[in-house]
MIDOSE-1310 file (N, C-alpha, C; in nm, 2 decimals, decimal comma, always signed):
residues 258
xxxx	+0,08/-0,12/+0,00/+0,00/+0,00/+0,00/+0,09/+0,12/+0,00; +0,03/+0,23/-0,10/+0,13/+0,37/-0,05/-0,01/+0,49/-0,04; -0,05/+0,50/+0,05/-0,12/+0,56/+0,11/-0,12/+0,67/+0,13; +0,00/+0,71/+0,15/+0,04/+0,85/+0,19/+0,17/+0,88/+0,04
xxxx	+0,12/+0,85/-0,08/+0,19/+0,90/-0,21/+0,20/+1,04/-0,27; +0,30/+1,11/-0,20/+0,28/+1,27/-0,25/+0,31/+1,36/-0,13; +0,27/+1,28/-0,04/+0,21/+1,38/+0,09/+0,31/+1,43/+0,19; +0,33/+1,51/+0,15/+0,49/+1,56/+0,32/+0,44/+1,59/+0,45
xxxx	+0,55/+1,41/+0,55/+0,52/+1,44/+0,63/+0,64/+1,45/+0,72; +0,60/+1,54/+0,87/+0,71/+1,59/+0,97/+0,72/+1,52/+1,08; +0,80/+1,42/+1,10/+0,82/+1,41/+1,26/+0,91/+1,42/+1,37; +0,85/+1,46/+1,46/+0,97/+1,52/+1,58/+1,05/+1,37/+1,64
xxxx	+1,16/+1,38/+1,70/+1,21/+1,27/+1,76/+1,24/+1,17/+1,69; +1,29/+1,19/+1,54/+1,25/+1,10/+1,43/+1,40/+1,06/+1,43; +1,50/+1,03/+1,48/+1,64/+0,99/+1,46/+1,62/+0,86/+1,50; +1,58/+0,76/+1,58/+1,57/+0,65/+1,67/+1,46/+0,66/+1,73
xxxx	+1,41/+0,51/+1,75/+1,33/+0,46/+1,85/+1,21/+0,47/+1,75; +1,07/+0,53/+1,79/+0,97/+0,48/+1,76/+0,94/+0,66/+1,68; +1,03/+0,68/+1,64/+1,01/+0,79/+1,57/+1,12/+0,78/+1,46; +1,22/+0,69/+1,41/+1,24/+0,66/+1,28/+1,16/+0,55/+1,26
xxxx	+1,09/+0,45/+1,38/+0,99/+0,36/+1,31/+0,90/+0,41/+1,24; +0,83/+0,56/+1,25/+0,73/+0,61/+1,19/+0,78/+0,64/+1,08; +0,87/+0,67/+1,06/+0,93/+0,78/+0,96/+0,99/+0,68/+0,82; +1,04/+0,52/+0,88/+1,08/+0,40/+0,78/+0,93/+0,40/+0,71
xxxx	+0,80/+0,38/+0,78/+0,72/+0,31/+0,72/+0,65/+0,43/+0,66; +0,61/+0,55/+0,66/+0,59/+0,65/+0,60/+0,63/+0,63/+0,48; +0,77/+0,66/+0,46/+0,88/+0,65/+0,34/+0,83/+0,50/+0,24; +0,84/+0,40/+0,31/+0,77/+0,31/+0,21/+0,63/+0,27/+0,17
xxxx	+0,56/+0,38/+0,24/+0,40/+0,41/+0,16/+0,41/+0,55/+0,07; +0,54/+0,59/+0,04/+0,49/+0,66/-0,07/+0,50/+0,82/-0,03; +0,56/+0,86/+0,09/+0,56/+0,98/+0,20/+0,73/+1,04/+0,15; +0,69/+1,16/+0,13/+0,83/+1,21/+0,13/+0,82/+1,33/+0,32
xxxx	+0,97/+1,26/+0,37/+0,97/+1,30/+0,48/+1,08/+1,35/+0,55; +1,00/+1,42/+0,67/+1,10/+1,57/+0,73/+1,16/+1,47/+0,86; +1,29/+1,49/+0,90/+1,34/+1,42/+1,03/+1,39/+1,53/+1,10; +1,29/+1,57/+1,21/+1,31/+1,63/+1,33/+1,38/+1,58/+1,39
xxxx	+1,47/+1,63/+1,44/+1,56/+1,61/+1,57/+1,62/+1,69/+1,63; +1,71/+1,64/+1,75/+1,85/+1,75/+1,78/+1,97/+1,62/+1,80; +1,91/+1,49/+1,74/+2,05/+1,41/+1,71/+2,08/+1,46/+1,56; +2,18/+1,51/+1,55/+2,22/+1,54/+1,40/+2,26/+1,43/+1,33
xxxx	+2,39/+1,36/+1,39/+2,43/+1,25/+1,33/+2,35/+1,17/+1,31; +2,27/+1,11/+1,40/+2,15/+1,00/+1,36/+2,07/+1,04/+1,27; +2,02/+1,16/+1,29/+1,95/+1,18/+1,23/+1,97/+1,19/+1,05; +2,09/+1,27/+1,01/+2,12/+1,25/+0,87/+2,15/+1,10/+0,84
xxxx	+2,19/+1,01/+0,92/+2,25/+0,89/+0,87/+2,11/+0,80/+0,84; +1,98/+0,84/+0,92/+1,86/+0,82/+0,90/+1,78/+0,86/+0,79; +1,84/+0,94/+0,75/+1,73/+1,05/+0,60/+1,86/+0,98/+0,55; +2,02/+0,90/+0,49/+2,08/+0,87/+0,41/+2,00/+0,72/+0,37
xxxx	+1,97/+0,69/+0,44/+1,95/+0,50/+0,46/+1,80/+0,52/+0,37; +1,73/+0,63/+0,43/+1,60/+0,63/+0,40/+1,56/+0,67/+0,17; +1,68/+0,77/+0,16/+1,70/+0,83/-0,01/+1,66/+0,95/+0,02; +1,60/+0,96/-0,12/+1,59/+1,12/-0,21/+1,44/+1,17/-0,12
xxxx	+1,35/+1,02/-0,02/+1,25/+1,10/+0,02/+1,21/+1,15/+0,13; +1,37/+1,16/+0,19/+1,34/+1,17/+0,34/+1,46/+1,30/+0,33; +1,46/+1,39/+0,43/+1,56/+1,47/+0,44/+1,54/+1,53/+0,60; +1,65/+1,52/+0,68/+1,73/+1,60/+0,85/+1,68/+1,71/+0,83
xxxx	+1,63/+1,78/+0,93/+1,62/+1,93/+0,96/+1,65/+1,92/+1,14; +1,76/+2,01/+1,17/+1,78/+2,01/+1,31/+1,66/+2,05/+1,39; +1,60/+2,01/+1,44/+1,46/+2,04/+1,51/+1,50/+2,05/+1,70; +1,47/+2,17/+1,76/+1,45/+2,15/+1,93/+1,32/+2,20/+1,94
xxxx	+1,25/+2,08/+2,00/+1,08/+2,13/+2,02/+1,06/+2,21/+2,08; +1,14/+2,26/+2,16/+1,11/+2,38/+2,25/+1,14/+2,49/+2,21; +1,21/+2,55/+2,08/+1,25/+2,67/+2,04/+1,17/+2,67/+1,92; +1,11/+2,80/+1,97/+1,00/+2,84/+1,84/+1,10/+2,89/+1,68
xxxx	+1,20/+2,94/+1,68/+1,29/+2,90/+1,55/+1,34/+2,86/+1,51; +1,33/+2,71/+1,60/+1,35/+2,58/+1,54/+1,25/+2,53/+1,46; +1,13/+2,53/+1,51/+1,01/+2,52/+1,41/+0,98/+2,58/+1,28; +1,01/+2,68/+1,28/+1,00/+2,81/+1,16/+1,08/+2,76/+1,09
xxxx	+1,19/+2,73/+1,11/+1,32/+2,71/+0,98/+1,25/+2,57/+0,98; +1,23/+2,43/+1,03/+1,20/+2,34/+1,01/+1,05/+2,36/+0,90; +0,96/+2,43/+0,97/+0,82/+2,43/+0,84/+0,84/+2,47/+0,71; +1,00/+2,58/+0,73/+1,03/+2,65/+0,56/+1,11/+2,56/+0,49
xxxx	+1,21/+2,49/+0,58/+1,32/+2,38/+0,49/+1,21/+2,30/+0,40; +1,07/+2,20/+0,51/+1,02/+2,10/+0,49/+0,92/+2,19/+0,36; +0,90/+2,30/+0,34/+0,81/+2,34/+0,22/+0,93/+2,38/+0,10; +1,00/+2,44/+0,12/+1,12/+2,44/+0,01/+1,13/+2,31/-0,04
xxxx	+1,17/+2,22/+0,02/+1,24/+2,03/-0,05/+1,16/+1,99/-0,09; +0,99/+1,99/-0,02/+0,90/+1,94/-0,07/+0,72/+1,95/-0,06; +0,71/+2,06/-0,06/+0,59/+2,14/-0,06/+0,53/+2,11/+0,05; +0,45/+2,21/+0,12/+0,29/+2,22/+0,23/+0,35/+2,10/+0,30
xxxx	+0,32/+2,05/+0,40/+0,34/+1,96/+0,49/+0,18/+1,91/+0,49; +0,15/+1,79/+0,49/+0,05/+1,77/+0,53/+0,00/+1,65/+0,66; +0,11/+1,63/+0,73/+0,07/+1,51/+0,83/+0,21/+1,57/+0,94; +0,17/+1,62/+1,09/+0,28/+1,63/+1,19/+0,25/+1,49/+1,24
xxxx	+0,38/+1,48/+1,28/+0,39/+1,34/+1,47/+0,46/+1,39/+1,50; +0,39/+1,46/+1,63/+0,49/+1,52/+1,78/+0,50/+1,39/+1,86; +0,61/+1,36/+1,81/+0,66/+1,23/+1,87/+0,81/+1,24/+1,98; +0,87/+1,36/+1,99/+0,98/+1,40/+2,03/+0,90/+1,38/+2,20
xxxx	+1,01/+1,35/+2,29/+0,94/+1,34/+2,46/+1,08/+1,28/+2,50; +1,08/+1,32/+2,64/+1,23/+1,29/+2,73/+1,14/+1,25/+2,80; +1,22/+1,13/+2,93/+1,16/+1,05/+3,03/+1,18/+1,15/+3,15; +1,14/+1,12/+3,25/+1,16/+1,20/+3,44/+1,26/+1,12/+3,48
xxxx	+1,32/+1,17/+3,56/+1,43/+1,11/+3,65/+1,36/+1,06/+3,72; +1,37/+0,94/+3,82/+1,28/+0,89/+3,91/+1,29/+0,99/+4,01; +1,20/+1,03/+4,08/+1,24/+1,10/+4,21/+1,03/+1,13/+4,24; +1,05/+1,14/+4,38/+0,95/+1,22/+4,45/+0,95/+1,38/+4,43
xxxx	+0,76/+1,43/+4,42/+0,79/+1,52/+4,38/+0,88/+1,60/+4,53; +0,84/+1,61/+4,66/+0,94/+1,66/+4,72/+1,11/+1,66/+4,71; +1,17/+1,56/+4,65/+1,28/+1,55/+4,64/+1,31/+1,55/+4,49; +1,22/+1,61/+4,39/+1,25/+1,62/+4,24/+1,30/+1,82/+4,26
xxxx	+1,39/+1,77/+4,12/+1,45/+1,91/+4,05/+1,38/+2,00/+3,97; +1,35/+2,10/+4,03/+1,27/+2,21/+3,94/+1,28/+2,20/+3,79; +1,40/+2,20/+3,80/+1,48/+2,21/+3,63/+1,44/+2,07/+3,55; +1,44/+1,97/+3,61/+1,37/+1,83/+3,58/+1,25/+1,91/+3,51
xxxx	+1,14/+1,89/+3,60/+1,01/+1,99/+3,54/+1,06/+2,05/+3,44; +1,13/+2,16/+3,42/+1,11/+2,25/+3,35/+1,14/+2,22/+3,21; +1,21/+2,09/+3,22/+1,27/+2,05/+3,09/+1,14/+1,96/+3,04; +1,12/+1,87/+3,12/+1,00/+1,75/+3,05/+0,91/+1,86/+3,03
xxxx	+0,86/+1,97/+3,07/+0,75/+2,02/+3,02/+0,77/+2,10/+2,88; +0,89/+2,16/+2,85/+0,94/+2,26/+2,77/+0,93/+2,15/+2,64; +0,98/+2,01/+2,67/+1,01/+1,94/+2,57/+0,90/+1,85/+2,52; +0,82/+1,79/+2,64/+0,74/+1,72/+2,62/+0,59/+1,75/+2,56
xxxx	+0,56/+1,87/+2,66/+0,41/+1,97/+2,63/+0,45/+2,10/+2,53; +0,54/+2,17/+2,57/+0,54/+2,27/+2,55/+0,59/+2,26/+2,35; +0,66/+2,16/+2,38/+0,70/+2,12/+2,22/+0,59/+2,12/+2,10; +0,50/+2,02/+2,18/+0,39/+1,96/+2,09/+0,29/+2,12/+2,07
xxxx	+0,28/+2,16/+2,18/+0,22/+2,31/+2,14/+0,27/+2,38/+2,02; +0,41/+2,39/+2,01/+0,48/+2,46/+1,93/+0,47/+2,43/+1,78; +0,45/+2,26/+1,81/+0,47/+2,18/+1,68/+0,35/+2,24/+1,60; +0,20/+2,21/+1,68/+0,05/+2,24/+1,63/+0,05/+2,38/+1,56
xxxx	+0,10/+2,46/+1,64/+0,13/+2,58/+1,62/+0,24/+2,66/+1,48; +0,31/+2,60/+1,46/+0,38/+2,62/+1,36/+0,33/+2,54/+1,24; +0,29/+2,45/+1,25/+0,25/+2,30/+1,18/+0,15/+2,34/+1,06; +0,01/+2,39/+1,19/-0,09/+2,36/+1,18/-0,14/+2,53/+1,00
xxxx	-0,10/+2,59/+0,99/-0,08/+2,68/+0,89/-0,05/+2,60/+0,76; +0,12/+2,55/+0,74/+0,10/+2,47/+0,67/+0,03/+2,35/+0,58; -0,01/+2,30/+0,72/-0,14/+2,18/+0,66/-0,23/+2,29/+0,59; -0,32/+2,39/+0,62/-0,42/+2,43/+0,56/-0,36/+2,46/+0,39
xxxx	-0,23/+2,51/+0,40/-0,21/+2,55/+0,30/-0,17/+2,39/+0,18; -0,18/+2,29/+0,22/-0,15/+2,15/+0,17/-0,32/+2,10/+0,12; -0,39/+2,17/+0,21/-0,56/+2,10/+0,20/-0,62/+2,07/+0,26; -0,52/+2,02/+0,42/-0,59/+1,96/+0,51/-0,49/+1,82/+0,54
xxxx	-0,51/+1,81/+0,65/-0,47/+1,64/+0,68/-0,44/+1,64/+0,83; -0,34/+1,55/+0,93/-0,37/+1,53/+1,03/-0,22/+1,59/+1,12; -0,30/+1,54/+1,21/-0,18/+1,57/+1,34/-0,18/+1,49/+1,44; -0,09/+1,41/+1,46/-0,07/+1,27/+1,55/+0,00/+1,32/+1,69
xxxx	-0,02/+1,33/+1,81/+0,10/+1,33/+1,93/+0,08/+1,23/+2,00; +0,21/+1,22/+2,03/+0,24/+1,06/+2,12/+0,19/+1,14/+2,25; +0,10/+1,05/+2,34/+0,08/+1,07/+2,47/+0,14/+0,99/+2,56; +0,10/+0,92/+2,68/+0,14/+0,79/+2,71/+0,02/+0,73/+2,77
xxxx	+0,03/+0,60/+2,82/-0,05/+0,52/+2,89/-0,05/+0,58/+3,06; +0,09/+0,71/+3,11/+0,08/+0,73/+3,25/-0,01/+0,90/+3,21; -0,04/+0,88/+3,09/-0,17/+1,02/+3,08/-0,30/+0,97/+3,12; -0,28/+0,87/+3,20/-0,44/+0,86/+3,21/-0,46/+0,78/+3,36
xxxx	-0,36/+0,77/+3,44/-0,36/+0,75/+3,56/-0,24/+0,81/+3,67; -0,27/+0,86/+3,77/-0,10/+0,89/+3,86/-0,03/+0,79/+3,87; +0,12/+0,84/+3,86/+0,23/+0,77/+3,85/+0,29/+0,84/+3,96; +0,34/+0,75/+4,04/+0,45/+0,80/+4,13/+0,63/+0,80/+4,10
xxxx	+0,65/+0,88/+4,11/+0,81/+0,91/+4,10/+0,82/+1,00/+3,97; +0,70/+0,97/+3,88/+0,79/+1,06/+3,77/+0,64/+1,15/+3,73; +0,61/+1,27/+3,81/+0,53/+1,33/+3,83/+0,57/+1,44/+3,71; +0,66/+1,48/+3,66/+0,68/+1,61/+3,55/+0,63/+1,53/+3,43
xxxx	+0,66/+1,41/+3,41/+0,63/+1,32/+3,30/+0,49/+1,32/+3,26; +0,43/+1,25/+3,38/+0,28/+1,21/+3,39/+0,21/+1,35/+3,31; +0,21/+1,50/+3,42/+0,21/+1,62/+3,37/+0,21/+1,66/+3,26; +0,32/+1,61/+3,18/+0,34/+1,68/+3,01/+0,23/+1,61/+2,92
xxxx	+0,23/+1,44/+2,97/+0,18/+1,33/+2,91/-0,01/+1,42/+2,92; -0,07/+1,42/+3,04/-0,18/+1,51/+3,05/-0,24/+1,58/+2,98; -0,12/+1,71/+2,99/-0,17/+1,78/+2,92/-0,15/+1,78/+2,76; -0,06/+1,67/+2,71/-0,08/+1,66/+2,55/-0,24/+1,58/+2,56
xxxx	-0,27/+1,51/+2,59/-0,44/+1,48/+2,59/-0,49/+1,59/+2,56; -0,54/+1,64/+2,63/-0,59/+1,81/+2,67/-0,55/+1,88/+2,55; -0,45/+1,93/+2,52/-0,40/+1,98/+2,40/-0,47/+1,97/+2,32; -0,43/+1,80/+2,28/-0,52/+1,74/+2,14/-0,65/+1,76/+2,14
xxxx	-0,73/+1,75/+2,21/-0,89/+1,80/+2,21/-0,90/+1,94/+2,16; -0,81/+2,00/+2,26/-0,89/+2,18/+2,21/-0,82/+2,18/+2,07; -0,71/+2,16/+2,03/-0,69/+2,19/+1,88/-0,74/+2,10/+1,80; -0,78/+2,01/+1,81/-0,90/+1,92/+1,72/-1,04/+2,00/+1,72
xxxx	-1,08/+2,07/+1,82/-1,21/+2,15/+1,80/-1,16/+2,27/+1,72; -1,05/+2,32/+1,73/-1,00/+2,48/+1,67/-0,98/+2,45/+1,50; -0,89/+2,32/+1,47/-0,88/+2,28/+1,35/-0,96/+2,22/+1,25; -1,06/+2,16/+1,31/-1,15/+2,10/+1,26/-1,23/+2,17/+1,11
xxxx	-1,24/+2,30/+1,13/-1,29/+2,37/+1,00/-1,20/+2,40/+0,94; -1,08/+2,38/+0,93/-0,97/+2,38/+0,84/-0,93/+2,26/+0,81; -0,98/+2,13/+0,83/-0,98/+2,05/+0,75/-0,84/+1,96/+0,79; -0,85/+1,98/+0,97/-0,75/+1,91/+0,97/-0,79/+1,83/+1,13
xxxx	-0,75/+1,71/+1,16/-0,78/+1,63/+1,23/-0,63/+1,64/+1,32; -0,69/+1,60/+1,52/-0,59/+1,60/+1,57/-0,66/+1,50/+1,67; -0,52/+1,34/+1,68/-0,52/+1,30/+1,75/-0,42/+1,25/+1,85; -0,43/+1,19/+1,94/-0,32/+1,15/+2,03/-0,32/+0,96/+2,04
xxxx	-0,19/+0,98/+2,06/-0,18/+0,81/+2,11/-0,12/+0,80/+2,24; -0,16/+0,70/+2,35/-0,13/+0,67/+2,50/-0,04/+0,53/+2,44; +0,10/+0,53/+2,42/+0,16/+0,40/+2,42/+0,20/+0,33/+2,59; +0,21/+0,23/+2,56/+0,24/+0,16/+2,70/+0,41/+0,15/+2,74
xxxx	+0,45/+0,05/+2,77/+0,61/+0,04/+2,75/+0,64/+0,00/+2,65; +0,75/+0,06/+2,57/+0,74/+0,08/+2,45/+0,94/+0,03/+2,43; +0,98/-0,08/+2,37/+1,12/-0,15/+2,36/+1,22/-0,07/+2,25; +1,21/+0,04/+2,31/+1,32/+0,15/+2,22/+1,45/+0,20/+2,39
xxxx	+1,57/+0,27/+2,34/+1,65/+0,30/+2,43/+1,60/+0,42/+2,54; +1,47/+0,49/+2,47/+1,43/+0,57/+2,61/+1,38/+0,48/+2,72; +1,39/+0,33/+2,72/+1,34/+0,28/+2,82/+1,44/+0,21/+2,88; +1,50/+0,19/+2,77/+1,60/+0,03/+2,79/+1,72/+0,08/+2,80
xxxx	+1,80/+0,23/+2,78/+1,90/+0,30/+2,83/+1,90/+0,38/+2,98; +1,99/+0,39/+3,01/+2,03/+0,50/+3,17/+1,98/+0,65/+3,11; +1,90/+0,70/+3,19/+1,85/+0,85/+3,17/+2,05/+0,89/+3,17; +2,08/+0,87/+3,29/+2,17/+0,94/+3,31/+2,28/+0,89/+3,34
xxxx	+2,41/+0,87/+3,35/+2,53/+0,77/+3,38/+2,52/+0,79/+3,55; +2,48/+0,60/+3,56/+2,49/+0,55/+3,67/+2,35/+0,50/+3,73; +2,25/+0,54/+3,62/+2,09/+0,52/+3,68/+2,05/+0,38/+3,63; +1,98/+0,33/+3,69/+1,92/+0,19/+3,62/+1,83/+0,31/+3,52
xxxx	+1,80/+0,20/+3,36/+1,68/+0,23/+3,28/+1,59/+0,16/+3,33; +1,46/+0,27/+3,30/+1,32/+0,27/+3,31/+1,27/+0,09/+3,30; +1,33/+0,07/+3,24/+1,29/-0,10/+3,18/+1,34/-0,20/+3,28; +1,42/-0,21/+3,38/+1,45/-0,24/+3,51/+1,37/-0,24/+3,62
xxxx	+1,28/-0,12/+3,59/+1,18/-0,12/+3,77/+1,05/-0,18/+3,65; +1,02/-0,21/+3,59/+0,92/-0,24/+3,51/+0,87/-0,41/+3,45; +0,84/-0,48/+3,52/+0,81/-0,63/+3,47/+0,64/-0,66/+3,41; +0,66/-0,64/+3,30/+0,48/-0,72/+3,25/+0,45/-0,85/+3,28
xxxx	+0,55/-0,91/+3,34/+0,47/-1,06/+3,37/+0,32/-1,01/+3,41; +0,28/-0,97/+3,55/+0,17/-0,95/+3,58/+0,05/-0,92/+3,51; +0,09/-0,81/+3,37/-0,04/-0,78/+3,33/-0,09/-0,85/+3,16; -0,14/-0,82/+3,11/-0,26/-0,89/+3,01/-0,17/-0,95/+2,91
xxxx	-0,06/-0,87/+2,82/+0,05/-0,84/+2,71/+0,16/-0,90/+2,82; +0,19/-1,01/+2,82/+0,36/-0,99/+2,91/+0,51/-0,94/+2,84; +0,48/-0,86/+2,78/+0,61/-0,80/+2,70/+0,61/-0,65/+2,68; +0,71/-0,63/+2,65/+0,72/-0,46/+2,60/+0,65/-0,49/+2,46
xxxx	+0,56/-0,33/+2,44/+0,55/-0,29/+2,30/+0,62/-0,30/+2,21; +0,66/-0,32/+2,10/+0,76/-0,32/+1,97/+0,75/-0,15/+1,89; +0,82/-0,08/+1,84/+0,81/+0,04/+1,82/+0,70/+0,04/+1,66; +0,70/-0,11/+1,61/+0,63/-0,05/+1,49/+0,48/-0,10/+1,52
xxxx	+0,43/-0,20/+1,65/+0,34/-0,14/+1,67/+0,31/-0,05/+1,71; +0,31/+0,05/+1,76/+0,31/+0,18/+1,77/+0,25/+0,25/+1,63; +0,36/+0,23/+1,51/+0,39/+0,30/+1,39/+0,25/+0,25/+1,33; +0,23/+0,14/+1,32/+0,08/+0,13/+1,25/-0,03/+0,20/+1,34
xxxx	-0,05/+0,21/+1,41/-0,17/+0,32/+1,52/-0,14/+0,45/+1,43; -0,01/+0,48/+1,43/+0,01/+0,64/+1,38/-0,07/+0,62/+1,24; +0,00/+0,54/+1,12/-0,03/+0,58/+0,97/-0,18/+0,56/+1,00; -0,25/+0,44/+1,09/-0,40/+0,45/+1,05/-0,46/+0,60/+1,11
xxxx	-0,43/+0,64/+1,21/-0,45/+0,74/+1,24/-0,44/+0,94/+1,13; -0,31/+0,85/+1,05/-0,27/+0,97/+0,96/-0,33/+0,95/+0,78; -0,43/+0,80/+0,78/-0,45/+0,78/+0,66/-0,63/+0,83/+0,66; -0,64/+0,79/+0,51/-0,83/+0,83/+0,49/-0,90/+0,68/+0,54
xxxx	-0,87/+0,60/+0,61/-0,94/+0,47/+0,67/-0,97/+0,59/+0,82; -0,91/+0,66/+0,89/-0,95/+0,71/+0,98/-1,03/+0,84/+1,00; -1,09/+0,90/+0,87/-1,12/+1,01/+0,84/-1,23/+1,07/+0,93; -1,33/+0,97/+0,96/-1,44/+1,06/+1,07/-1,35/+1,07/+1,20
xxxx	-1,19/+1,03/+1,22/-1,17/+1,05/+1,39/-1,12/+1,16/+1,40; -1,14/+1,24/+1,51/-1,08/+1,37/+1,56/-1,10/+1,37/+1,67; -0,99/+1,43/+1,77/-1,01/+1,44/+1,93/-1,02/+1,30/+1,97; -0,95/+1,19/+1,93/-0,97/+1,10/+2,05/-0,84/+1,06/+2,08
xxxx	-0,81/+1,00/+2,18/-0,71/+0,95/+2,21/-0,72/+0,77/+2,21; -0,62/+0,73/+2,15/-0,61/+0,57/+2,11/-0,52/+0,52/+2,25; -0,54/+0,43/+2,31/-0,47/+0,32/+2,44/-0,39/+0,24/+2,36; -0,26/+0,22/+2,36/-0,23/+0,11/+2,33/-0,06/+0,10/+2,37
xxxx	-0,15/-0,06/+2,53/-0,08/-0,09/+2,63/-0,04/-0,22/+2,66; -0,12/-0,31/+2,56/-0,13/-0,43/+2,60/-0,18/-0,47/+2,69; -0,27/-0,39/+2,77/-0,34/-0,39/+2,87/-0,31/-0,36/+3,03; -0,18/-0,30/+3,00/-0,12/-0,20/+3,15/-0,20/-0,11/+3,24
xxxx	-0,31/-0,08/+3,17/-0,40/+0,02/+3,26/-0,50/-0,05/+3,32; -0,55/-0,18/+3,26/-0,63/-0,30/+3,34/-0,56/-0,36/+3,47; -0,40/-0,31/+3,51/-0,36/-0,35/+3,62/-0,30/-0,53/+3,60; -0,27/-0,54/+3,72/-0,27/-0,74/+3,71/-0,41/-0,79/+3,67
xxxx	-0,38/-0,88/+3,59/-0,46/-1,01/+3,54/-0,47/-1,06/+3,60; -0,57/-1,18/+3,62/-0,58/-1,29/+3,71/-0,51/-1,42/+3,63; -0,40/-1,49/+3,67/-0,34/-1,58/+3,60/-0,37/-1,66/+3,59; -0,51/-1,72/+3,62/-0,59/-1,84/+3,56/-0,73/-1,83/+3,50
xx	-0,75/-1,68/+3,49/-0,86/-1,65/+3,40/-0,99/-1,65/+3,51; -0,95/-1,70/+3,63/-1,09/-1,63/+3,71/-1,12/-1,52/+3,79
């Protein structure tokens, strides 16, 4: 299938993990595509692997002229943009909020929420001038319940929910759809690496034996939620948010089905 044949699309955090997964399968439906990042090197060696239809733009979601030069490169190379994924998000240090770092906060929110604002925001212009089409942001599965220890996270996670609704009602007569996805644990290096030298990864305090799915997510399921979400099989959805957890928010299972 090439689904998306013609159509330029942008994604944030697109150097690794589940944001060149979006960005591989895009490209082989037929997508010529923008690779946001602020890994440079990955990220060009990602738009080399990928050809003539993908091309790097240095992207930091939290600087509004990073966006600006990223919306004008991506219309210069290859006209109007018509599909974002604010897919770009940093993890929380573990910590209590009494014993968490202001600056912690300040960054997951700059990067996590405040990004995806920025993204909609800069983005969302272009699409009209393309005709319309969609806008995807990663949320998480801890957007929809409290998490302890990584309370700036949960926060950013929140309010991209929130986000996505009011710009799905503001966009909507411009002919452009905004959803979000809640992924669960997800087997890319933001889980499975040290935030920081010397920390255990996220993927250490974390065991699915107990719940429904006993495994991490794979990054390309993930990727298929996005393109259905960014193709015309999803055309009446706007404003919703998609779960997909393997069933992490159902809690423990019962291991013999009673």
């Amino acid at each position: 299938m090439r689904r998306f044949e013609g159509r330029t699309i942008l994604i944030t955090g697109a150097a690794r993990g589940q944001g060149a997964s979006h960005a591989r399968a895009f490209v082989s439906e037929g997508a010529r595509v923008v690779l946001g990042d602020i890994r440079e090197a990955l990220g060009r060696m990602l738009a080399d692997e990928l050809g003539s239809d993908a091309h790097f733009v240095a992207l930091d979601v939290a600087q509004v002229a990073d966006w600006a030069a990223a919306v004008d490169e991506a219309e210069r190379r290859f006209g109007p943009i018509s599909i974002l994924v604010n897919n770009a998000g940093v993890p929380a240090p573990s910590a209590t909020i009494v014993d968490s770092d202001p600056a912690d906060w300040d960054q997951l929110i700059a990067t996590n929420l405040t990004g995806t604002y920025l993204g909609i925001r800069a983005v969302a212009p272009s699409i009209m001038r393309a005709g319309g089409g969609s806008i995807v942001n990663i949320a998480s599965a801890s957007s929809h319940i409290g998490t302890p220890l990584i309370a700036p996270y949960v926060a950013s996670k929140w309010g991209i929910r929130g986000l996505t609704q009011s710009a799905a009602a503001e966009l909507a007569r411009k002919g452009i759809r905004v959803n979000s996805i809640s992924p669960g644990v997800v087997n890319t290096k933001l889980i499975t690496a040290p935030l920081r030298p010397g920390e255990a990864p996220v993927s250490d305090h974390f065991s699915p034996e107990p719940f429904a799915v006993q495994r991490l997510a794979e990054p390309d399921e993930i990727t298929r939620l996005v393109l259905f979400l960014c193709a015309d099989e999803s055309a009446f959805i706007t404003g919703s948010d998609y779960v997909i957890d393997g069933g992490l928010l159902l809690g423990p299972v019962s291991p013999d089905g009673q």
